[in-house]
Structures are given as C-alpha cells and as structure tokens.
N, C-alpha and C positions, 0 to 999 in steps of 0.2 A: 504493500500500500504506500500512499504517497503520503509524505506529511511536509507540515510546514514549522517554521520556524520564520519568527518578528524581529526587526529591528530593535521595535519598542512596543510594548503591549501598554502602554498609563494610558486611560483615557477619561477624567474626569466625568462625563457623561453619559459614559456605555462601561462601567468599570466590569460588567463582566462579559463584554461583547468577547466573540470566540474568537482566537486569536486568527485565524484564515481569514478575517473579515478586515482585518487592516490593512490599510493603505500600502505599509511597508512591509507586509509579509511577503517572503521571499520561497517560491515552488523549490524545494531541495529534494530530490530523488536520491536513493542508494545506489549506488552502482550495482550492475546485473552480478549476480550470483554466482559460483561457481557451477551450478545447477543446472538454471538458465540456461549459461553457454553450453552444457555439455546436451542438453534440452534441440537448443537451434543446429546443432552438429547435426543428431540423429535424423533430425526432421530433413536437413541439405542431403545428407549422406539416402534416406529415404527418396528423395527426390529423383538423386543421381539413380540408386537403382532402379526405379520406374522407368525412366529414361532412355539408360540402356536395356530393358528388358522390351521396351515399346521398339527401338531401335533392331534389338536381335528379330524380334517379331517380323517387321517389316521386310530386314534383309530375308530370312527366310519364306516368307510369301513371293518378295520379288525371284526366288533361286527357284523354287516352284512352280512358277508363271514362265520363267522362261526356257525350264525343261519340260513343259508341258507342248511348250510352243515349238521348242526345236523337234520334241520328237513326233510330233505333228507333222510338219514339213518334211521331216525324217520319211514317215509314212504314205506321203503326198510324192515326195521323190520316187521310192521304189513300186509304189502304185504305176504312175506316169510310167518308170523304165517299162515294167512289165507289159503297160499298154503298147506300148511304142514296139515293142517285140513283138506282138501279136497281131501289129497290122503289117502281114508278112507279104501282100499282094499289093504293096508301094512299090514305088524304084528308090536307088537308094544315093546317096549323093552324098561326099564330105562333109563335115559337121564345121559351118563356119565359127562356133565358139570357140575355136582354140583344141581343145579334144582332139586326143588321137582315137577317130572314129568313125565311123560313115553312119547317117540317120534317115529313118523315110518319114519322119515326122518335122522336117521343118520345111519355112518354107525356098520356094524353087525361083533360083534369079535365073532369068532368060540362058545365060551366059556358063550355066553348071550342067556342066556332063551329068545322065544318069546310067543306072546302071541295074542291073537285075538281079545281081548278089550280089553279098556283103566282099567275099573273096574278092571279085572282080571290081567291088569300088576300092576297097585296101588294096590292093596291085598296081592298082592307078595312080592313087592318090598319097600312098605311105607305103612306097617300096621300099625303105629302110627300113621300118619294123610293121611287117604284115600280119604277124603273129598277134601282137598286142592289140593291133587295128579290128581284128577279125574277134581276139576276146572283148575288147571294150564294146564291138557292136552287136555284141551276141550270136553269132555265126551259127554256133552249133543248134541253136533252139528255130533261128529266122528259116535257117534253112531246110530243115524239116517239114516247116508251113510253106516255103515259097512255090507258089502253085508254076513260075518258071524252072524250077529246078528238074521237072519232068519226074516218073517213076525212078524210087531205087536200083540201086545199080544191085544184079547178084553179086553175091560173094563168098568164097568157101573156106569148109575151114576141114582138114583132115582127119580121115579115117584109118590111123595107121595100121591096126589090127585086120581092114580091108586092104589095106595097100593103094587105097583111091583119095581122091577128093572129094568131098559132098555138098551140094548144094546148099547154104545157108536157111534155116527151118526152122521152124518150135520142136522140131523131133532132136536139134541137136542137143545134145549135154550139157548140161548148166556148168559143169566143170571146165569146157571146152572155152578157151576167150581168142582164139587164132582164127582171124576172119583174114581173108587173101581176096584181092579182086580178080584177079587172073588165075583160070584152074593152072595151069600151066606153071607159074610160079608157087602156084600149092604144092602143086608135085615136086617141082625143082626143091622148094626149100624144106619140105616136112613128108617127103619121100624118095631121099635120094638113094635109098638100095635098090627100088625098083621103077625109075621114074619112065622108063617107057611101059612098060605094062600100066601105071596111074594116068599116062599122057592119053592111054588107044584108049581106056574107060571114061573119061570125058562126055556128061550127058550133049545130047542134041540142042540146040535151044531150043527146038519147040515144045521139044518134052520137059524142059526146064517152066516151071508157072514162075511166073513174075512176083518177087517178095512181095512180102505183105508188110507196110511198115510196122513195128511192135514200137511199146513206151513202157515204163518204168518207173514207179511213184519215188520222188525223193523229198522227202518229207521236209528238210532242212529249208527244201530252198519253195517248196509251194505248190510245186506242179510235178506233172509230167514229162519224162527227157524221155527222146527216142533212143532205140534200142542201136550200142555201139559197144567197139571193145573197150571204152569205158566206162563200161557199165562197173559198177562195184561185186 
C-alpha cells in the first residue's frame, strides 16, 4: 500500500484533519520488493515461453503445408509421366526443355522432325547417349503400345535336351530366360555340338503362328511390363 508522509501536519482549524489531506503531503512509495521482481521475471519468462511455443507451432504447420504440397505435385508429376506414356499413337519429337528425351506430348513447331519411335527420335537427336535418351522417354513401355511398331518379332530360345531351337511360347519354361531373334544364331550359340542337325529342324514360317504379346504385373512400379528377358 501507499502511504504518505507531511511536511507539516499543525493546523489550527482542522487539528485533526488526516494527514493525506494536506497541502504539503508528499506520495512516498516503497521501493518494489524483492518478491515483486522475482513476480514480473516469471510472468516475462511466461511470456517468452508462449511465444516460442506459438512460434514452434506455426513453423510446424508451415513444414506440413509444404510437404503436403510438394508431395502433391510429386503425384501430379508421375500421374502426367504415366499419361504421357500411354498416348503411345503420337509421333514423337525432342523434348525442347533441356531433357535428354524425346516427348509426344508437347507441342509441335513447324520446323521439328517427327518420328515414330522413341529409338528413332534418340538416334536422331542424342546420338551421344541413346541409351539414356531411350530410358528417360520410356522406350521399353511406349513401345509395346506403339501401334507403328507392327506385330512382335518371333524369337527363340533353346531346346538342348532336343538339340533344336523352339519357337518363343507360354509352353516355354519359366526357368528358361534365352530369347534369340534368329533361329540360326540359337543354334550357333546354344547348340554348337550339333548345329547343322538344329539349323535343317528350323520351323517353316507358316507353321510358325505369330506371338502373342504377354505382360507381367510389377507391383512396384503400377502396371503392367511386356513380357522380355527382363523379366524378373
């Protein structure tokens, strides 16, 4: 509490008037307590923590908004790629972004070669690495849709226990991963104790039927791959 203290309290007329009521009483406060200050620390100290705890708050909303958002676009990206593979009856033409790739999804200046497969736009356009050109455009997948690529080619893969080559089949062996495009070089390479007896066994082509193409679910990636000797 506050109290006061007078110059001079006589006052013949008011002798017992309280002494706060004089002229010359002077407002004297204590100085703050030891208490006090240890009182307004807690309550500042209180402050700061609210503060930073409203602060952490914030930054973590903002770290969550924009991992929300990247992986969004994340999603929107491999959406788009996958579309962009499946419109496999474009032509196909250099990727003016900078990418080493060829695209049938952008658009076509007067002035740009096209082309009917990815192989054949990468040869064109990125003869120093065709390899790369052909993975970054997705070759192996476009190609299997690209209704220019004509029917499967046969290909065989050997029968050494027959001493032949056999035409490519769902009858062959799941074991079996030696596909050849040329009978002939199946026998060279995977019968060479008896390669003219495998070379005169050689189906006709008409008796040969025309593969059928096969696919393979690979879970990882979302779809379906045609059937190759990369398969797993």
């Amino acid at each position: 509490m506050e109290s006061f203290s007078c110059c001079s309290i006589g006052d013949d007329r008011h002798p017992h008037r309280p002494c706060h009521e004089h002229a010359d009483c002077v407002n004297s406060s204590p100085p703050p307590s030891q208490h006090d200050n240890r009182r307004k620390m807690m309550r500042q100290r209180g402050t700061i923590k609210k503060v930073i705890t409203m602060s952490a708050f914030l930054l973590t909303m903002q770290i969550l908004i924009f991992g929300c958002r990247a992986s969004s676009d994340h999603d929107e990206a491999i959406n788009s790629q996958q579309q962009r593979r499946l419109q496999g009856t474009q032509l196909w033409l250099p990727d003016t972004s900078g990418l080493l790739r060829c695209t049938n999804d952008q658009k076509k200046e007067p002035w740009m070669p096209t082309h009917k497969t990815i192989s054949a736009c990468c040869q064109r356009h990125f003869s120093w690495d065709e390899v790369t050109c052909n993975q970054n455009s997705g070759e192996w997948f476009s190609e299997s849709m690209n209704p220019f690529a004509g029917a499967p080619k046969q290909q065989y893969y050997p029968d050494s226990s027959a001493g032949i080559c056999r035409p490519n089949s769902p009858e062959k062996p799941e074991w079996m991963n030696i596909l050849v495009s040329s009978y002939r070089q199946c026998c060279e390479e995977h019968i060479p104790w008896d390669v003219e007896n495998c070379v005169k066994n050689e189906p006709v082509a008409e008796n040969v039927s025309a593969p059928k193409q096969l696919y393979y679910p690979d879970s990882s990636a979302g779809f379906c791959k045609p059937n190759s000797p990369e398969k797993p």
